[in-house]
Every structure is written in structure tokens, then in C-alpha cells.
C-alpha positions in Angstrom: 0.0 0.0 0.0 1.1 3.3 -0.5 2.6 4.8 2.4 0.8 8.7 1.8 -2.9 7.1 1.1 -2.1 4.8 4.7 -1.1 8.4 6.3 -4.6 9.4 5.0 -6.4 6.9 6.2 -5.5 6.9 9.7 -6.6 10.4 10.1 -10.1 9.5 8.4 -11.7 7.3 10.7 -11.5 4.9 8.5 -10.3 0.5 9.0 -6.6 0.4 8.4 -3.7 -2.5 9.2 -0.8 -0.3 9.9 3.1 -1.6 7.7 6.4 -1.5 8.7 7.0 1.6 7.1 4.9 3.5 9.5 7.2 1.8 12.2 10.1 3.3 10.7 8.7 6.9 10.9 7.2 6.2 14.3 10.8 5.6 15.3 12.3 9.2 14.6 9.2 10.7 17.3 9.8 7.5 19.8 13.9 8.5 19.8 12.8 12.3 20.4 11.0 11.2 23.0 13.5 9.0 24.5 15.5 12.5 24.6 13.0 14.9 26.0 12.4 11.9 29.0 16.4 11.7 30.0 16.9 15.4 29.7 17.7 17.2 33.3 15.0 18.6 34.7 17.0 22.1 34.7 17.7 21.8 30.8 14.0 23.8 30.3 15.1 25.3 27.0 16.7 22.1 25.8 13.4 20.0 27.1 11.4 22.6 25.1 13.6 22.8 21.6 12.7 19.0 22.2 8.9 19.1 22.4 8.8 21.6 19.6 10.7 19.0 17.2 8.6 16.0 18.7 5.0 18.0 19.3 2.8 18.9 16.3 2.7 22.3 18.4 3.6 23.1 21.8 2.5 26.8 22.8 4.4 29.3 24.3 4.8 29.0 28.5 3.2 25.7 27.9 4.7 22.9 30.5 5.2 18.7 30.4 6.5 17.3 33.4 8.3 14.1 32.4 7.4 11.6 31.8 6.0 11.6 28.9 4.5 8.9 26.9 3.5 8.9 22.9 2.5 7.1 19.8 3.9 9.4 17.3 3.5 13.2 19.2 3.7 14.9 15.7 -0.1 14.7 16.0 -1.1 16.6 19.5 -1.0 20.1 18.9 -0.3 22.0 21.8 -1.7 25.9 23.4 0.0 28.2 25.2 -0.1 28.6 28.9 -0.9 24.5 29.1 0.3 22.8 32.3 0.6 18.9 32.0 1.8 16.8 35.0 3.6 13.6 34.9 2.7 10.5 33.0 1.2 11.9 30.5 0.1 9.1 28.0 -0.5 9.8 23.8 -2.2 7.1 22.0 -2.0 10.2 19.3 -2.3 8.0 15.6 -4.3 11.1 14.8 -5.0 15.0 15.9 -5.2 15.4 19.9 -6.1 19.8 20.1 -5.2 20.9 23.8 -5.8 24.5 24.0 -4.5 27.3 25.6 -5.3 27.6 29.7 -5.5 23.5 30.0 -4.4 21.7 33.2 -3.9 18.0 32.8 -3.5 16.3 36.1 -0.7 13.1 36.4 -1.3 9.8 34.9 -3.4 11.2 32.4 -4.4 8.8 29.1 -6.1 11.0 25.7 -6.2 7.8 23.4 -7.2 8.8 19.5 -6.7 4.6 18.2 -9.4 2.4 18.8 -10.0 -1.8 17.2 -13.0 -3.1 15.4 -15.2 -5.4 17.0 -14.8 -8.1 14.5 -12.3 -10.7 15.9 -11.4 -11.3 12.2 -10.2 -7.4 11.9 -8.4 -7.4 15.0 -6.3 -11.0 14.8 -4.9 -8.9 11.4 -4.1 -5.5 13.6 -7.0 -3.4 12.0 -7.4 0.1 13.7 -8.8 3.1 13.2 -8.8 6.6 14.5 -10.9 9.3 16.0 -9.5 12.9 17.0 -9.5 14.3 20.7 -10.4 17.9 21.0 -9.9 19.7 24.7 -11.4 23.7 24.6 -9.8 25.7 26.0 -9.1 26.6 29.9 -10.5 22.9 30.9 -9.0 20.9 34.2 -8.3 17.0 33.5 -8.0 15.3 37.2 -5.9 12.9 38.0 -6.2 9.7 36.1 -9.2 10.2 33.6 -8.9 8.1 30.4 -10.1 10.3 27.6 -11.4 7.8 24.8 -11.5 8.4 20.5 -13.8 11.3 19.1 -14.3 13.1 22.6 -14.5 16.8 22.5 -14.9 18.4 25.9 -16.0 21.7 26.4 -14.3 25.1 27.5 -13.9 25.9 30.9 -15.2 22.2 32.3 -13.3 20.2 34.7 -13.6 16.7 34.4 -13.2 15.2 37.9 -10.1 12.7 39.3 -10.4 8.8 37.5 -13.2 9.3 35.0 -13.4 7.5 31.8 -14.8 10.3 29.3 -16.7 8.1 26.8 -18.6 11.4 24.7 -18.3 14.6 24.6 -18.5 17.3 27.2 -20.2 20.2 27.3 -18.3 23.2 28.5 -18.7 25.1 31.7 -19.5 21.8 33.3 -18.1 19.5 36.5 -18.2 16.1 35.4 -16.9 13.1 36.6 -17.1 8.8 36.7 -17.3 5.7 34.7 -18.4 6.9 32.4 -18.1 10.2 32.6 -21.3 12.2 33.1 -22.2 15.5 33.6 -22.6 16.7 37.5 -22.8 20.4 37.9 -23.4 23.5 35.8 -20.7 25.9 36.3 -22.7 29.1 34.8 
């Protein structure tokens, strides 16, 4: 298959098997990654030149606290003034958008890949992707597992060890498994 019609595919929703040539690329944002992890903590501009080379964006005064975990990283695009704590984990085979103000609490999973349901499409590796949109100025607690397609809202804070199934309206508390709206915050 050709390598630029299998790019395009993974970013369409659509069934794909992934090829070895995918792995190869993969490799270059895995070794990048490798770097930003083992840099010293007081190496911020070197940590930073990193995550702009890694990141499909990474906005100005935005923060990672290692460690860091990714698929690729080329495809989470990143605003300013973000704050992510540690253990931060990318399943990013297509576009994760975390705007500006956003505070993502540690152990954190925002997962874009997902597998068919047909046992016949998963023994072969099929997979397919959905993006991951966070609004701006929205809290992640500690723990929550954002799944495929989820866009929460501005301004909502979604509470410690949720599973966020569907999207999130914004200027809302919500919280559990799954995730449901709890409190207006207008």
C-alpha cells in the first residue's frame, strides 16, 4: 500500500492494518521522546527545543512534566499557557487539540486509536482513529482516560479517575465511569 494514502487513512476514521514503514517513521518521534524523557530537569530550553521538534505544536509557556508517553507526538498540537503533569500518555495516531489555559492532572491517558469489533479485523491489527479535542481553559484530574472522538468543552473540569466516553459540554463539573455531567458551572 502506499505509504501517503495509509497516512490518510488513519486520520479519516477509516479501518486500516498499519506496515512496517509506519514503524520506521514512528521511530524518529519515539527516539525524540526517549531525549525529552532523560533530559535534566534544569535543561528547560533544551526540554522545550525538544517538544517543539517532537509536538505537532507546543504553545508558548506551555509545560510537560516528564514523563512523557507517545504514539507518534507529531499529531497533539499544543496551546499556550498549558500545564501537563507527569505521566502523560498519547495514543495520538491522529490529531489530539489541547488548548490554551489547560491543566492535565498526572497519569493522564487521551487515546485517538481504537479496534474493530470483528475478531477477524483485530487478529490482522485493524485500527482506526478518532481525534480528541480539549477547549480551551478545561481541568483533566488525575487519572481520567479520555477515549476516541471526545471533545470536551471550555472551561469544564472533568473530575479525578473518569473515563470520558462522549463529549463534554463546556462550563460543566463532570466526573465517573463513564463520565457524566454533575454540575453547571454558569
Amino acid at each position: 500500500m502506499d505509504i501517503e494514502k495509509l497516512k490518510e487513512q488513519m486520520h479519516s476514521g477509516e479501518v486500516y492494518f498499519e506496515i512496517e514503514e509506519l514503524q520506521k517513521e514512528q521511530a524518529v518521534y519515539r527516539d525524540l521522546l526517549f531525549q525529552f524523557n532523560h533530559t535534566l530537569p534544569s535543561k528547560t530550553e533544551e526540554k522545550n527545543e525538544i517538544l517543539h521538534q517532537l509536538l505537532g505544536s507546543f504553545g508558548e509557556n506551555a509545560y510537560i512534566e516528564p514523563p512523557l508517553h507517545a504514539n507518534w507526538g507529531k499529531n497533539t498540537f499544543i496551546g499556550k499557557d498549558v500545564y501537563v503533569n507527569s505521566s502523560l500518555t498519547l495514543v495520538d495516531d491522529t490529531k489530539v487539540e489541547i488548548h490554551d489555559y489547560v491543566m492535565i492532572g498526572p497519569n493522564v491517558t487521551i487515546s485517538t486509536a481504537a479496534h474493530p469489533l470483528s475478531a477477524e479485523l483485530r487478529i490482522k491489527r485493524a485500527q482506526y482513529n478518532l481525534p480528541v479535542i480539549i477547549e480551551k481553559n478545561v481541568w483533566i484530574g488525575a487519572s481520567v482516560v479520555i477515549l476516541p472522538g471526545v471533545r470536551i468543552g471550555e472551561n469544564s473540569v472533568i473530575g479525578a479517575g473518569s473515563v470520558v466516553t462522549k463529549d463534554i459540554p463546556k462550563n460543566v463539573v463532570a466526573y465517573g465511569s463513564p463520565c457524566r455531567v454533575r454540575k453547571n458551572l454558569e
